[in-house]
C-alpha positions as CSV (number, residue, x, y, z in Angstrom):
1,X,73.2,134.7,44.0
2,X,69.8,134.5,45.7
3,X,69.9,138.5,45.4
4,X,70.2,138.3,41.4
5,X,66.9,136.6,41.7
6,X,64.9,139.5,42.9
7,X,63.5,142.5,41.5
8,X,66.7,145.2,42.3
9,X,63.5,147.1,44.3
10,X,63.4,144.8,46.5
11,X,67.4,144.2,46.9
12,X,68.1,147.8,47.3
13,X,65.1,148.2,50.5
14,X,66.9,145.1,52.1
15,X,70.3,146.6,51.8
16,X,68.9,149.8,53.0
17,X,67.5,147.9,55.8
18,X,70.8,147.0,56.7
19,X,72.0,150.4,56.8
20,X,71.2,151.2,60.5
21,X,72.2,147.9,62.1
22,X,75.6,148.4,60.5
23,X,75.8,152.2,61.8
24,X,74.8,151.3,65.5
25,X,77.2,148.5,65.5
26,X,80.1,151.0,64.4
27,X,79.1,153.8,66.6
28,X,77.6,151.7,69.5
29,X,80.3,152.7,71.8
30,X,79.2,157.1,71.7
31,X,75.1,155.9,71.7
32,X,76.2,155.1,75.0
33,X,75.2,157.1,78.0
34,X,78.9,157.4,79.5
35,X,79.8,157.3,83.1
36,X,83.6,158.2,84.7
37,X,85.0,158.2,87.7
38,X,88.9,159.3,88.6
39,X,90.8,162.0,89.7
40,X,93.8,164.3,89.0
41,X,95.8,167.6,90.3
42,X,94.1,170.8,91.0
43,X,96.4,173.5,91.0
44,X,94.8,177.1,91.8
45,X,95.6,180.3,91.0
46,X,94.8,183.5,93.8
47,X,91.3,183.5,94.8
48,X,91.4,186.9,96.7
49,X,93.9,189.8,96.9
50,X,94.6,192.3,99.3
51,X,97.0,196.1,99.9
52,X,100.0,195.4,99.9
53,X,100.4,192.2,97.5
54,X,98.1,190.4,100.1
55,X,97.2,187.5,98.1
56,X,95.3,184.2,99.3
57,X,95.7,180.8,97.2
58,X,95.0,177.2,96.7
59,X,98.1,175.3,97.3
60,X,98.3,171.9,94.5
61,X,96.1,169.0,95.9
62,X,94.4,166.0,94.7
63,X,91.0,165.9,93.4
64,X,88.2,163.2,92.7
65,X,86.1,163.8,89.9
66,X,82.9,162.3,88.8
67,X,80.8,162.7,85.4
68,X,78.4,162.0,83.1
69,X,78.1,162.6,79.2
70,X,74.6,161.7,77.3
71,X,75.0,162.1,73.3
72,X,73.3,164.2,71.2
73,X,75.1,164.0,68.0
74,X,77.3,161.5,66.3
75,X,79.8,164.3,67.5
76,X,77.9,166.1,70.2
77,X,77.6,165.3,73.8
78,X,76.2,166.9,76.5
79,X,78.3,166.6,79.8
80,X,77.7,167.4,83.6
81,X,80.7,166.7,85.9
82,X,82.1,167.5,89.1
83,X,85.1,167.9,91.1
84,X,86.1,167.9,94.7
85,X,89.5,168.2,96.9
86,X,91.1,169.9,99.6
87,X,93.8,172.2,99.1
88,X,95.8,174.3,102.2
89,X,95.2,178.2,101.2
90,X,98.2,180.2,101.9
91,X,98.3,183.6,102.8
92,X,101.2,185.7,101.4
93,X,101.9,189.3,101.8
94,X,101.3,190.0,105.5
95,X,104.2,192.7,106.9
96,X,106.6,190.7,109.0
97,X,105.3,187.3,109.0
98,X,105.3,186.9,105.2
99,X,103.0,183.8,105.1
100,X,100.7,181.8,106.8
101,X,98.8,178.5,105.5
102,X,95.3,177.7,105.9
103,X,94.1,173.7,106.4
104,X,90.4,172.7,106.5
105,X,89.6,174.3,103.5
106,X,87.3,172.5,100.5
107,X,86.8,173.3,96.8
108,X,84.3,171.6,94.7
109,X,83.2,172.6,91.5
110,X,80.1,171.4,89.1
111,X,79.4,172.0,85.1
112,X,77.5,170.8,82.5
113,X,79.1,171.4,79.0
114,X,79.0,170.8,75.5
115,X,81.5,168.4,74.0
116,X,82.6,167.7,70.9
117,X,84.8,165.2,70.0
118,X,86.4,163.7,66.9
119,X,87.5,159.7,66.3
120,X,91.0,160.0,65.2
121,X,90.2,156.8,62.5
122,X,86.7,155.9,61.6
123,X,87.6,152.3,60.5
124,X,87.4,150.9,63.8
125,X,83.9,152.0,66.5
126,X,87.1,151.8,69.4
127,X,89.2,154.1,67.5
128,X,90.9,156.9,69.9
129,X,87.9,160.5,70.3
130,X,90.0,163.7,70.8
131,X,87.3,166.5,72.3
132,X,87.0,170.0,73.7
133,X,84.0,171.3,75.2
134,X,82.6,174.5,77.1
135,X,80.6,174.9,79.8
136,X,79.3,176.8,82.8
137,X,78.3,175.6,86.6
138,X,79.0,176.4,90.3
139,X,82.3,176.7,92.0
140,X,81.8,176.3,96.1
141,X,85.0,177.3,98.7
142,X,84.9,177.0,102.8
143,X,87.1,177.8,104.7
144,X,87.3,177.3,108.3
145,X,90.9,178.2,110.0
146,X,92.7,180.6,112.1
147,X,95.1,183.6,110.8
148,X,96.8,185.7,113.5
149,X,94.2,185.1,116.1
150,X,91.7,185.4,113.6
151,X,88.9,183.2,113.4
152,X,88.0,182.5,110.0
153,X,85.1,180.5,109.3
154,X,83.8,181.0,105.5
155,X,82.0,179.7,102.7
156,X,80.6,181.1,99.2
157,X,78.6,179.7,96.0
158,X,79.5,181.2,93.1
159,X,79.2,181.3,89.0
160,X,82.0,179.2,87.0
161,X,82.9,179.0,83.3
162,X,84.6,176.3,82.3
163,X,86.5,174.7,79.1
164,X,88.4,171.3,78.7
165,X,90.5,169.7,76.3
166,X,90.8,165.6,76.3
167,X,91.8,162.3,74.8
168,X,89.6,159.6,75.1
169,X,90.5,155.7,74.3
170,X,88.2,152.5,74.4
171,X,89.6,149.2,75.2
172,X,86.3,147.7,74.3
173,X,82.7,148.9,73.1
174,X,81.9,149.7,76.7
175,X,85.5,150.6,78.5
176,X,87.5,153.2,78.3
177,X,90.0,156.0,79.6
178,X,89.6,159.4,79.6
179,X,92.4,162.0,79.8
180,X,91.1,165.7,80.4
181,X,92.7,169.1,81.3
182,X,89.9,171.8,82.8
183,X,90.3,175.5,83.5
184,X,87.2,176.3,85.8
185,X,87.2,179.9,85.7
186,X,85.4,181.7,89.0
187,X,85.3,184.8,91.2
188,X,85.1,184.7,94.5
189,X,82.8,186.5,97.1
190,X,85.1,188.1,99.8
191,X,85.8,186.3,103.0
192,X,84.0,189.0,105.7
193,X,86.3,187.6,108.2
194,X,89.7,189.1,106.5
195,X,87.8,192.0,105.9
196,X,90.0,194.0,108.2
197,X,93.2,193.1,106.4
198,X,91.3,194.2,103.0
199,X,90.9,191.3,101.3
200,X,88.5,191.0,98.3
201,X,87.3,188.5,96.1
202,X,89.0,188.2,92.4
203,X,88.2,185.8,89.3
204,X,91.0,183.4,88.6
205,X,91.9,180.1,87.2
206,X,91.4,177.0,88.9
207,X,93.3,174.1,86.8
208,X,92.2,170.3,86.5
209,X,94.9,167.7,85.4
210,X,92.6,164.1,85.6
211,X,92.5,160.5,84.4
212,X,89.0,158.8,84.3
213,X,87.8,155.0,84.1
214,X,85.1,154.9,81.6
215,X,82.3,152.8,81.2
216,X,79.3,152.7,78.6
217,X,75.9,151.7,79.8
């Protein structure tokens, strides 16, 4: 009623007005800067081949991950992430022993990434995001074990690529979960220490299955 009373100039720059309060109250949740922490399952596929089907891989192992997304776009976010854990390598292929497993080795890989992600309603700011994003980082492996009398003692930086696929779902404005399955795709340097049994560095698949706590702040 009060509205009718003023010029319809003046009621449309008040509704206007209103315009970006109502927007940041239904998007406030991805304004946020986004912080997650959780782990998963990383299962690896063969970092390094030899002659004669000499192969040496990550057995499964549990990983901790850690990350941070920053928006850039109602459906853009930029996110840098990282992953640790500590598989047993086995190496297969060696004539007459078949295979022999490696402990103390560490993987740990780091990214930052695009993401872009899609509300599956958009009558509710908490609604459930589906995303995929693409990114590229480090991958890092050391190795420090014994094979056949064999000191090996070994460590290597290396270029990754990665991509990831996820569901992500708010409880409230500022908590959530986040479900995400990673492919970090790196090659290897070859280990000098197995150099005598011809093993070489190869690029391969390294597999992240994780569940993140997520908080807004």
């Amino acid at each position: 009623m009060w509205c009718a009373s003023l010029p319809r100039v003046a009621c449309l720059a008040v509704a206007l007005s209103l315009l970006p309060f109502h927007a940041r109250a239904q998007t406030g949740a991805d304004s946020r800067v986004q912080v997650t922490v959780g782990g998963g399952l990383m299962t690896s596929g063969t970092y390094f081949t030899g002659p004669g089907g000499l192969e040496l891989a990550g057995d499964d192992a549990l990983a901790g991950t850690l990350q941070a997304s920053v928006p850039v776009h109602r459906s853009l976010r930029i996110v840098v992430a990282g992953a640790y854990a500590a598989p047993d390598f086995r190496l297969t292929g060696l004539p007459l022993v078949g295979s022999v497993g490696l402990s103390g080795t560490h993987l740990w890989f780091a990214d930052a990434a695009l993401r872009g992600q899609l509300p599956l309603s958009a009558a509710a700011p908490t609604a459930p995001v589906v995303f995929a994003q693409i990114g590229a980082g480090l991958a890092h492996y050391a190795v420090s074990a014994s094979v056949l009398g064999n000191a090996i003692d070994e460590s290597a930086t290396n270029f990754a690529g990665s991509v990831g696929v996820g569901l992500g779902l708010s409880f409230t404005q500022r908590l959530g979960l986040e479900i995400m399955a990673k492919d970090y795709i790196a090659s290897f340097k070859s280990v000098d220490d197995l150099a005598a049994f011809g093993i070489e560095g190869r690029r391969t698949h390294t597999f992240l299955l994780g569940v993140s706590a997520r908080l807004g702040i």
